[in-house]
ZAMARGU-4260 file (C-alpha; in steps of 0.2 Angstrom, whole numbers, plus 5000, padded with zeros to 4 digits):
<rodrens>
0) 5031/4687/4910 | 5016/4693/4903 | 5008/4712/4909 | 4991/4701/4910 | 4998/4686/4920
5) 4994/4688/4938 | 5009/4689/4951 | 5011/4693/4968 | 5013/4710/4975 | 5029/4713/4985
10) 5022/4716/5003 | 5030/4728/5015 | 5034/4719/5032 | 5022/4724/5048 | 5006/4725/5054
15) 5004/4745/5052 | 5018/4754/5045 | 5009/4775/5049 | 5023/4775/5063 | 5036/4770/5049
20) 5026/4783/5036 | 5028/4799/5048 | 5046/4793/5051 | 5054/4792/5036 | 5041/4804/5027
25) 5045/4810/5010 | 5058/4794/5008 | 5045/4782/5013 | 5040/4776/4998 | 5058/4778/4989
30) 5066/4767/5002 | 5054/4752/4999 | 5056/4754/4981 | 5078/4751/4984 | 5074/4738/4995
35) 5061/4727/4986 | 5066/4733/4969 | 5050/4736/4963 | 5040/4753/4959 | 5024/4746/4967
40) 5021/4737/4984 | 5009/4734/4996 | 5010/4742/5016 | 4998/4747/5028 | 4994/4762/5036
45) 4983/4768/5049 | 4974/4749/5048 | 4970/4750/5028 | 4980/4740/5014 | 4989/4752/5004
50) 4996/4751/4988 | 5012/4762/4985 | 5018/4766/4967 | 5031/4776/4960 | 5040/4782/4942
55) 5035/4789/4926 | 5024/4772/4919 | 5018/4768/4937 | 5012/4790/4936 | 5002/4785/4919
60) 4993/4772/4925 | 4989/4782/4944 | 4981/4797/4933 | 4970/4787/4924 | 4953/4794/4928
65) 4946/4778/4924 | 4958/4768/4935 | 4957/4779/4950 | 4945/4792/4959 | 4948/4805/4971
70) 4932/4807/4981 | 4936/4796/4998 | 4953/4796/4995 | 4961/4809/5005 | 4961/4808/5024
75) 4947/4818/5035 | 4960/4829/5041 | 4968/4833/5025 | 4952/4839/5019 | 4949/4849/5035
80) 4966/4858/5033 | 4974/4857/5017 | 4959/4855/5004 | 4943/4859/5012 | 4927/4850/5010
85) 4922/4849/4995 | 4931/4855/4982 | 4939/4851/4966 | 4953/4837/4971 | 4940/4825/4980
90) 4929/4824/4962 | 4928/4813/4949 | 4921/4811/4934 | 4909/4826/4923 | 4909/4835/4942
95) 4928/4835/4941 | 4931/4839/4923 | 4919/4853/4924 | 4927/4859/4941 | 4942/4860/4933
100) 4938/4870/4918 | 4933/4884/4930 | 4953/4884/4938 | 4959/4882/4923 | 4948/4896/4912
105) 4960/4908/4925 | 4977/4901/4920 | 4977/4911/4903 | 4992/4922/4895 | 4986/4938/4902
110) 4982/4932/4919 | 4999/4924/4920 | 5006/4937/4917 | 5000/4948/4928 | 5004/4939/4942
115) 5023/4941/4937 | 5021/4959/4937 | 5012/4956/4956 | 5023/4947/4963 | 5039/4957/4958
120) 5028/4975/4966 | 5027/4966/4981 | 5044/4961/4983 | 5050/4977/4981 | 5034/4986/4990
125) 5041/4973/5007 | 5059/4974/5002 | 5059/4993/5006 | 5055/4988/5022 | 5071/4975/5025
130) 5082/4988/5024 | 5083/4992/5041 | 5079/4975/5047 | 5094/4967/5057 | 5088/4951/5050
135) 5075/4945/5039 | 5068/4928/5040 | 5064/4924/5023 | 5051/4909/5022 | 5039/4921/5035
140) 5041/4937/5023 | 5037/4928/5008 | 5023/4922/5017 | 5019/4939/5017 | 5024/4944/4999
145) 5013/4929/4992 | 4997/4934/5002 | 4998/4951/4996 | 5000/4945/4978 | 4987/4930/4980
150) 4971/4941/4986 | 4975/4954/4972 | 4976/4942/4959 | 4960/4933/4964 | 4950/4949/4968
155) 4950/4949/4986 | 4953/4968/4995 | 4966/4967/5008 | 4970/4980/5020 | 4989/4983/5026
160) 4986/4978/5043 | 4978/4961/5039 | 4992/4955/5029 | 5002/4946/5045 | 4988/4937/5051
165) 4981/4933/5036 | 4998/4926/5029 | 5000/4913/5045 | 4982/4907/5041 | 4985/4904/5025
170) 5000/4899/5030 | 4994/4885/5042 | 4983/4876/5031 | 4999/4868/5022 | 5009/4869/5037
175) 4995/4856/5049 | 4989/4845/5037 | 5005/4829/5044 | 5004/4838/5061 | 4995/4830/5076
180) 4990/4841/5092 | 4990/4859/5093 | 4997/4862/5075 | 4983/4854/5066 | 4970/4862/5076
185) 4977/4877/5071 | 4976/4872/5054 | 4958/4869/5056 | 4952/4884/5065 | 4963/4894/5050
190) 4952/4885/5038 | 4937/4890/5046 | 4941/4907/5048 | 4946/4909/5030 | 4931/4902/5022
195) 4920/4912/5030 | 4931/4931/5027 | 4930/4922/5008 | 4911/4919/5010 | 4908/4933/5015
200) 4915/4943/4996 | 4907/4929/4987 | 4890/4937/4993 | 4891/4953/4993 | 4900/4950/4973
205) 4882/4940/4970 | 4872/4954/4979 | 4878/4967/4970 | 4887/4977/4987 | 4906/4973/4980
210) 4911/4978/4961 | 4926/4965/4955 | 4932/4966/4938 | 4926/4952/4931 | 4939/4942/4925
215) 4945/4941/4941 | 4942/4923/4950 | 4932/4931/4966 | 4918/4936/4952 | 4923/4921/4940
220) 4918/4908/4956 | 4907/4917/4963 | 4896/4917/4947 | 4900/4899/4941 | 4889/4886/4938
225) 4891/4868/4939 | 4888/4852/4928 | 4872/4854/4929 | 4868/4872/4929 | 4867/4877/4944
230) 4877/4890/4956 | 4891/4883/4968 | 4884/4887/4985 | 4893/4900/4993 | 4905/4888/5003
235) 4909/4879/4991 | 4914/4894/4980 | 4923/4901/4997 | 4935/4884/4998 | 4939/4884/4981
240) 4945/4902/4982 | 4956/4895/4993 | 4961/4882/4984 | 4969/4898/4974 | 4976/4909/4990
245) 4984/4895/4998 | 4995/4885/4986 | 5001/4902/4978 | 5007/4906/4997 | 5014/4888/5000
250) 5025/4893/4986 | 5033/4903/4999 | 5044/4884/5003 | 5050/4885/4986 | 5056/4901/4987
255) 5065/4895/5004 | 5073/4882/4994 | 5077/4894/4977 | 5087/4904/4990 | 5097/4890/4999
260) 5102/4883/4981 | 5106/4901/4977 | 5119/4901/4993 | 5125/4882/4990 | 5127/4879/4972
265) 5136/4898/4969 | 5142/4891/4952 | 5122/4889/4945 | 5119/4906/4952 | 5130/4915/4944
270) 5123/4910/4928 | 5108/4921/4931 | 5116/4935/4933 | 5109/4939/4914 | 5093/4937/4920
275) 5089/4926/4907 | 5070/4918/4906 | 5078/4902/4902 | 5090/4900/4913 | 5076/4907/4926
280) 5067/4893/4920 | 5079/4880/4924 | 5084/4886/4938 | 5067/4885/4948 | 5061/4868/4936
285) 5078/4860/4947 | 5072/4868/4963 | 5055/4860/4961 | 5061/4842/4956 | 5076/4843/4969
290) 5069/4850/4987 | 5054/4842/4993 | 5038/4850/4992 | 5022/4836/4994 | 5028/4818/4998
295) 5015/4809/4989 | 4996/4809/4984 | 4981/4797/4987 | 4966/4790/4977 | 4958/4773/4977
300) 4955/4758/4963 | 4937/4764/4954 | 4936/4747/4947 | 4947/4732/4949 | 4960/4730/4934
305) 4977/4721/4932 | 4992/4730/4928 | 5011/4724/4926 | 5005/4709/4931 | 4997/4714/4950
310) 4979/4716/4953 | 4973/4732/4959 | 4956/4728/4970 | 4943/4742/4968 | 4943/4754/4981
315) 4959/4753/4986 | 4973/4764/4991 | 4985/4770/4984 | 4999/4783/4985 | 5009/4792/4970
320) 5025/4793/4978 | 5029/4811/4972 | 5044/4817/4978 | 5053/4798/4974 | 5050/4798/4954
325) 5057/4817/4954 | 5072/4807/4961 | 5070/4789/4953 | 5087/4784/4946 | 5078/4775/4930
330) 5069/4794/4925 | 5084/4805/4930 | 5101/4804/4927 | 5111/4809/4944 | 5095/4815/4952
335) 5103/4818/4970 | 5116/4831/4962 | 5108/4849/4958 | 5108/4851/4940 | 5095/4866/4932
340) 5104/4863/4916 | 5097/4845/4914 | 5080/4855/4909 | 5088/4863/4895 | 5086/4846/4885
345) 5070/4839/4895 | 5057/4831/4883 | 5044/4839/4895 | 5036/4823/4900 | 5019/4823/4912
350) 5024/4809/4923 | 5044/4808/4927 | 5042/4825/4932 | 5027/4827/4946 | 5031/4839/4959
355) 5012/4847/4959 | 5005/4829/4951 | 5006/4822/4935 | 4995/4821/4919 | 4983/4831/4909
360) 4979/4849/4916 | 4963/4848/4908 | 4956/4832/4914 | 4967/4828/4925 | 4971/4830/4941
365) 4986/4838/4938 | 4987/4855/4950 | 4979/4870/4941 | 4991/4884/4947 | 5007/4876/4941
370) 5009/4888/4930 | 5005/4902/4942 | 5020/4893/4953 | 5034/4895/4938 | 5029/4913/4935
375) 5031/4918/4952 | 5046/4908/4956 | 5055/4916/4941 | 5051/4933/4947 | 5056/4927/4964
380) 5071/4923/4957 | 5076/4934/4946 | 5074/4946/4961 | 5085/4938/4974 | 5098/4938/4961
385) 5097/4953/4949 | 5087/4967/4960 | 5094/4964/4980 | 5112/4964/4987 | 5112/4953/5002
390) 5121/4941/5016 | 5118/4925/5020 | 5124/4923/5040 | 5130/4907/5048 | 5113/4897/5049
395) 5104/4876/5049 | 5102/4876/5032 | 5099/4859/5034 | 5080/4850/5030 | 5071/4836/5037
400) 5064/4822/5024 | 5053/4819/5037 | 5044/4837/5043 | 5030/4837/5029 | 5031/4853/5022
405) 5049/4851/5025 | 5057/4869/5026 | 5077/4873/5031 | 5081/4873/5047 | 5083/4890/5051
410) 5067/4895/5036 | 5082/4906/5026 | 5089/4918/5037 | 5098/4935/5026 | 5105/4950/5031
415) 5110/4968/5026 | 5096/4969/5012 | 5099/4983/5000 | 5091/4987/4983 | 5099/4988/4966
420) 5095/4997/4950 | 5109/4987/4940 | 5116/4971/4946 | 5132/4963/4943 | 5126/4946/4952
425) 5124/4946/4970 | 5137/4951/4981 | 5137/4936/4996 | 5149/4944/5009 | 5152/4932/5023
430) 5169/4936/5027
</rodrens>
């Protein structure tokens, strides 16, 4: 049948399927795809026909700026705990592309690489204090680590005694966004109280009372200009600040998950006990495509066109399943074993393997800090295996596919924590 020849859409049974959505949470989307045996359907959540997509050629057509649009895609409450109002993920167009150049004008060779060199001083700076620790909860105290390395990167002082609270705020704009209740008003005062500590260095950066070095992104931002010339206000400026601090803390989860692969796939971890960059590289590449991370991401139809034969109506929505194309059994071979060395051949395509979003960095909405996210996971790494001796005590390591961000159990519980100059691969004592 012809691409152009229209056919129907396979339609997910029930009047509203949100219950469902929350239910089954990052499978949602996978588990339609199996049973309908189609990469696109139609559902509806919370009373709104809703297109579901998922795979590599279903990902080029999703992050085709003249396809989709961001700006009234995300939910009210997404953008009041996760994104902020305002900033560069709900724009489209010149707005968007010139948005992006600013995020993107940071992620150059020499500020990549100094937050490696951050985030492995931190460790060590918080590491010193595990030592006489009973127990450390990992996912809290990279929290911790990731705040510290986040605010010095961007430019932001932070004092010692602010670095617990200011990691759960941060921490709680990723951790609310699915929540209902208490949690997501959490999130929600969090946000609030962050953009105004941010505001408040963007102006004294503009009035002269705070010197940053200037290619940090607190000056960067704060200086910026828009498409057409003029200065972000000092808001906007504050959430996309933010829209720095807080994915590099949410990496935290990933670092959750690097250590549970470490303590469940001992035969891959050994292999980095060389502490080569490569196999770093595959190592956390495998993490990212296997554990979950985000479930999947909106937009709606700009303009009404036909594709693989179904008819998207303008200003529909429609979901990227995320998490199911890192898993989809046409793109990956095996994708439910753990298997870092499959990135050791990868052809390092921009839509099978979307766990931050798929497409152009440039012009797309791909997410700016990906790069930022490999650095500081192979540092992460290469410390938990090369620089620390550590056990790993009887614990639920188990995740929920429904818990969105979904985290182990028990958020990577270790003990004994001890320093090492030279490493011989990590001794895991749980005699």
């Amino acid at each position: 049948m012809s691409k152009d020849t229209n056919r129907h859409m396979p339609k997910d049974v029930g009047l509203d399927n949100t219950v469902k959505a929350l239910r089954e949470g990052y499978q949602f989307i996978a588990n339609r795809r199996h049973t309908m045996q189609s990469n696109v359907f139609e559902t509806t959540l919370l009373g709104e026909k809703t297109i579901c997509m998922s795979g590599s050629e279903a990902a080029k057509v999703f992050y085709d700026n003249d396809k989709f649009r961001r700006a009234d895609a995300a939910p009210s409450r997404i953008n009041k705990t996760l994104f902020g109002q305002g900033g560069v993920q709900g724009l489209d167009g010149e707005a968007h592309h010139h948005r992006k150049a600013m995020f993107m004008n940071v992620m150059n060779t020499f500020n990549l690489a100094q937050t490696r060199a951050l985030t492995y001083k931190y460790w060590m700076k918080e590491v010193a204090k595990w030592e006489d620790k009973e127990e450390v909860v990992l996912y809290e105290e990279c929290k911790k680590i990731l705040t510290q390395v986040a605010c010095e990167w961007v430019g932001i002082p932070l004092e010692e005694e602010a670095v617990a609270d200011t990691s759960y705020q941060l921490g709680d704009l990723f951790e609310s966004p699915a929540a209902i209740g208490p949690t997501h008003w959490k999130g929600r005062h969090s946000r609030s109280k962050l953009e105004e500590w941010v505001e408040a260095f963007v102006n004294d950066v503009r009035e002269g009372k705070k010197d940053v070095p200037k290619e940090r992104p607190l000056y960067l931002f704060s200086w910026h200009r828009d498409h057409e010339g003029e200065l972000l206000d000092e808001g906007t400026v504050a959430v996309e600040l933010l829209n720095l601090l807080r994915p590099m803390v949410a990496i935290s989860i990933y670092i959750a998950f690097t250590a549970q692969a470490l303590e469940e796939y001992p035969g891959e971890a050994d292999k980095l006990n060389d502490g080569s960059e490569d196999k770093l590289h595959r190592f956390i590449q495998e993490v990212r495509r296997f554990y979950p991370f985000f479930p999947f991401v909106p937009a709606r139809v700009d303009k009404t066109f036909t594709w693989d034969g179904y008819e998207f109506e303008e200003g529909t929505l429609t979901l990227m399943d995320l998490y199911g194309t890192n898993h989809h059994p046409k793109e990956w071979t095996d994708p439910s074993l753990f298997k870092p060395d499959r990135f050791q051949s990868w052809d390092k395509s921009p839509f099978d393997f979307i766990p931050q979003g798929g497409g152009d960095f440039n012009i797309g909405h791909r997410c700016a800090g990906e790069w930022l996210t490999i650095e500081i996971l192979k540092e992460s790494l290469n410390v938990l295996v090369n620089k620390l001796d550590y056990e790993v005590p009887e614990q639920d390591l188990s995740f929920s596919m429904n818990d969105m961000p979904s985290l182990p159990k028990s958020k990577m519980i270790i003990t004994n924590v001890q320093r090492v100059e030279e490493h011989e691969g990590r001794k895991n004592n749980q005699e």
